[in-house]
C-alpha positions as CSV (number, residue, x, y, z in Angstrom):
1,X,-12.4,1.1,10.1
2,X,-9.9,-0.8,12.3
3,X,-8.4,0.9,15.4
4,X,-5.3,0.6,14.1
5,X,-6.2,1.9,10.6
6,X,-7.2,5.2,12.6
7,X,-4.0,5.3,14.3
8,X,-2.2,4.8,10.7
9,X,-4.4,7.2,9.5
10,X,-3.3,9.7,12.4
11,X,0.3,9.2,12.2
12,X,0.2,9.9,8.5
13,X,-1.9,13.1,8.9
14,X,0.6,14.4,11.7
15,X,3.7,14.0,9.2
16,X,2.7,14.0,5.4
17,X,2.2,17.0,3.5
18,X,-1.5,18.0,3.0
19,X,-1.0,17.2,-0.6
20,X,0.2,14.2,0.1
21,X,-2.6,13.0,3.0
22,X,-5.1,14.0,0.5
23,X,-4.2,11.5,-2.2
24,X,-3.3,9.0,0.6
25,X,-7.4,9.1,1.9
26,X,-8.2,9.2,-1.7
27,X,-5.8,5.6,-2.3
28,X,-7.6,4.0,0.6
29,X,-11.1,4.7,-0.7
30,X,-9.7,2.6,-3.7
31,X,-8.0,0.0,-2.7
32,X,-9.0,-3.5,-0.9
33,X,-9.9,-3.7,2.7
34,X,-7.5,-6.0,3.8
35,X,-6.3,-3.8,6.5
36,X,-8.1,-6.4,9.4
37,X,-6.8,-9.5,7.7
38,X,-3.9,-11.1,9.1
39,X,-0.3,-10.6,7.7
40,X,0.2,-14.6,7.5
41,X,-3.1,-16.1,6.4
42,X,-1.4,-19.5,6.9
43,X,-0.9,-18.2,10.8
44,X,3.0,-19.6,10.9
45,X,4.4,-16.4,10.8
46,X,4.6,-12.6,11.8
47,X,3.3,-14.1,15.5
48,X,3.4,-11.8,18.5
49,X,4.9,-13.1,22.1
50,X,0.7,-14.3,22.5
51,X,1.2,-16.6,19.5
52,X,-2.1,-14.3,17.9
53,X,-0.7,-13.3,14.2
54,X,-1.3,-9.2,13.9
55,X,-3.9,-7.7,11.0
56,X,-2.1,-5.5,8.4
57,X,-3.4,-2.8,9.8
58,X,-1.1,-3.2,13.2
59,X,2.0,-4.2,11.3
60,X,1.9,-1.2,8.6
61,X,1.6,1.0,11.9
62,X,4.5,-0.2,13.6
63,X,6.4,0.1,10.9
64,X,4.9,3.6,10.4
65,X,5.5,4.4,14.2
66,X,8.9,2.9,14.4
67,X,9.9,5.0,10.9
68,X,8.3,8.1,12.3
69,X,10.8,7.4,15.6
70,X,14.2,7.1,13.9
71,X,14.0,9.1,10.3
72,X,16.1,11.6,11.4
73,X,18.9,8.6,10.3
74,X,18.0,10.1,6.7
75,X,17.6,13.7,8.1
76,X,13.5,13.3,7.1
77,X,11.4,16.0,8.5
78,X,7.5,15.3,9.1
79,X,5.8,17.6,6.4
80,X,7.7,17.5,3.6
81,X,8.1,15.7,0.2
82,X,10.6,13.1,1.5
83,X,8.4,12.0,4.2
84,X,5.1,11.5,1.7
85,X,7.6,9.1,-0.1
86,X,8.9,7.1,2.9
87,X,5.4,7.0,4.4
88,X,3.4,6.0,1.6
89,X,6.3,3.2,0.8
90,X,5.4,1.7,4.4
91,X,1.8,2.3,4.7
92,X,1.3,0.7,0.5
93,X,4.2,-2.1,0.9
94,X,1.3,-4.9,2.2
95,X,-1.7,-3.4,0.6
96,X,-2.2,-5.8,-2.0
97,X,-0.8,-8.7,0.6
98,X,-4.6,-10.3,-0.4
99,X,-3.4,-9.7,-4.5
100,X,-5.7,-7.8,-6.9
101,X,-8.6,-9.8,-5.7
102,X,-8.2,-9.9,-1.8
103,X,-12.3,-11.2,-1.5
104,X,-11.4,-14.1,-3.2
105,X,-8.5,-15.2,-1.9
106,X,-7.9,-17.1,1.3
107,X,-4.2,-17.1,1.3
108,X,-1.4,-14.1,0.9
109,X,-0.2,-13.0,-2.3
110,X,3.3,-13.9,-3.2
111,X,3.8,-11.3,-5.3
112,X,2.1,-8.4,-3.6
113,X,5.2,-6.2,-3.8
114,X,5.3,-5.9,-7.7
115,X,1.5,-5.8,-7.9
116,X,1.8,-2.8,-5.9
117,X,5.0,-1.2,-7.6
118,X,3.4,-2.2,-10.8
119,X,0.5,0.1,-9.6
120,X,2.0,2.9,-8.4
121,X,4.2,2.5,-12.1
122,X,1.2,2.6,-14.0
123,X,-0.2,5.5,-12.5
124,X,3.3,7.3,-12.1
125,X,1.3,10.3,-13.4
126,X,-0.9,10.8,-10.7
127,X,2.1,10.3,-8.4
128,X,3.8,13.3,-10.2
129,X,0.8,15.1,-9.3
130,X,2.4,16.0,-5.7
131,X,5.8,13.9,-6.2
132,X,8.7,14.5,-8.0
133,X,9.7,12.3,-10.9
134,X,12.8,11.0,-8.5
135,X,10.6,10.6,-5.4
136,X,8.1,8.1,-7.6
137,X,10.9,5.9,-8.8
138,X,12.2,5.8,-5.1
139,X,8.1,4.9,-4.3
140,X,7.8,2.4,-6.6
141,X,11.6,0.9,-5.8
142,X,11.0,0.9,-2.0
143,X,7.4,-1.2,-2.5
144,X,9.1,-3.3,-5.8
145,X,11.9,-4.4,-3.1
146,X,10.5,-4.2,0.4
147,X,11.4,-7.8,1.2
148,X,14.7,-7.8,-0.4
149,X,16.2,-10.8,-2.0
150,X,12.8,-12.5,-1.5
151,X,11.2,-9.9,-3.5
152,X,9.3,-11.4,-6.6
153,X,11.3,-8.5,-9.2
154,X,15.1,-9.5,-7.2
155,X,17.3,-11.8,-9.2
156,X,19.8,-13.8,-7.3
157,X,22.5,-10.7,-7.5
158,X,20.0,-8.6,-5.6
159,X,22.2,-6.2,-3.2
160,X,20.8,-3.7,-1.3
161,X,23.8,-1.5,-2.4
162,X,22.3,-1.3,-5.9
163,X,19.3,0.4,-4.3
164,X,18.2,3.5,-2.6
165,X,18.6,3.4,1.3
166,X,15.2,3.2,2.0
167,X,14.7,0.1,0.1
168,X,16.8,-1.5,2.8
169,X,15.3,0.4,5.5
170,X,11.8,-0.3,5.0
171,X,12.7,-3.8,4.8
172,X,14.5,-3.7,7.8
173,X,11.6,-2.3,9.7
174,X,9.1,-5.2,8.0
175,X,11.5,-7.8,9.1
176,X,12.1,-6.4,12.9
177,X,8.0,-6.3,12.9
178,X,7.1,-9.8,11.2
179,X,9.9,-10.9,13.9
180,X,8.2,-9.2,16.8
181,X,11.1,-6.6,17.6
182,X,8.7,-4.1,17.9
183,X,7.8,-2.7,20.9
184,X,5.0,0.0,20.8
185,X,4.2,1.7,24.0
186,X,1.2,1.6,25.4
187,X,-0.2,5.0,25.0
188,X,0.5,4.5,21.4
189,X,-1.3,1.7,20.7
């Protein structure tokens, strides 16, 4: 396991239900190790002020730690339903960045965000599990939209008014990250 899968793994721990941790170890048990890979396999983008191109791992954790920082914005509190919805939009937003078959492919996935919200529709029953029906749809919408009009399921009248707020905010923090506006301190890296 990557260092900075641990430290996602921490934060999420600290601030998602118990319910909602649970199913979160359970997901990463299932779904593809692409958390070391980097999050431009082409190595153009998403650099850092060292020109090295971060793993998934670190960029889904900065976004997690920056989130974590400012959610009082939407009045989250660590612990509770609404936070198992925001996290688990961030930490599942890239995890099928690779697609379905991330051994096999060398390059990113272009359409990793509806791969994932197509997921998380198809199982929407196990989401209801420890999610209300509400809280899925804003799950699936946040990872369906994360990278806003250049999401594969927005038509050219995407507008971020036709969405819930953190379908803007969690493409906000991807877009300060794969722009290297995020600053970590040191004792939390």
């Amino acid at each position: 396991m990557s260092n900075y899968l641990e430290k996602m793994n921490r934060l999420l721990l600290r601030n998602m239900t118990d319910t909602g941790y649970a199913f979160w170890s359970a997901v990463i048990q299932k779904i593809s190790t692409i958390w070391d890979r980097p999050t431009s396999s082409t190595m153009k983008y998403h650099k850092k002020d060292d020109g090295r191109v971060p793993s998934v791992s670190e960029h889904t954790y900065e976004m997690l730690y920056s989130c974590v920082a400012i959610w009082r914005l939407f009045d989250v509190k660590p612990k509770t339903e609404i936070a198992d919805v925001l996290l688990l939009s961030i930490a599942l937003h890239d995890a099928f960045k690779y697609g379905e078959k991330p051994h096999i492919r060398k390059h990113t996935d272009k359409t990793h965000d509806k791969i994932c919200a197509d997921m998380i529709n198809r199982g929407k029953g196990t989401f209801l599990k420890f999610l209300n029906e509400n809280y899925v749809d804003v799950l699936e919408e946040s990872v369906r939209f994360h990278s806003g009009r250049w999401s594969t399921d927005a038509d050219e009248n995407f507008d971020f008014d036709k969405h819930h707020p953190f379908v803007l905010f969690i493409h906000m923090l991807d877009m300060f990250s794969a722009n290297n506006l995020i600053h970590i301190p040191e004792e939390s890296k």
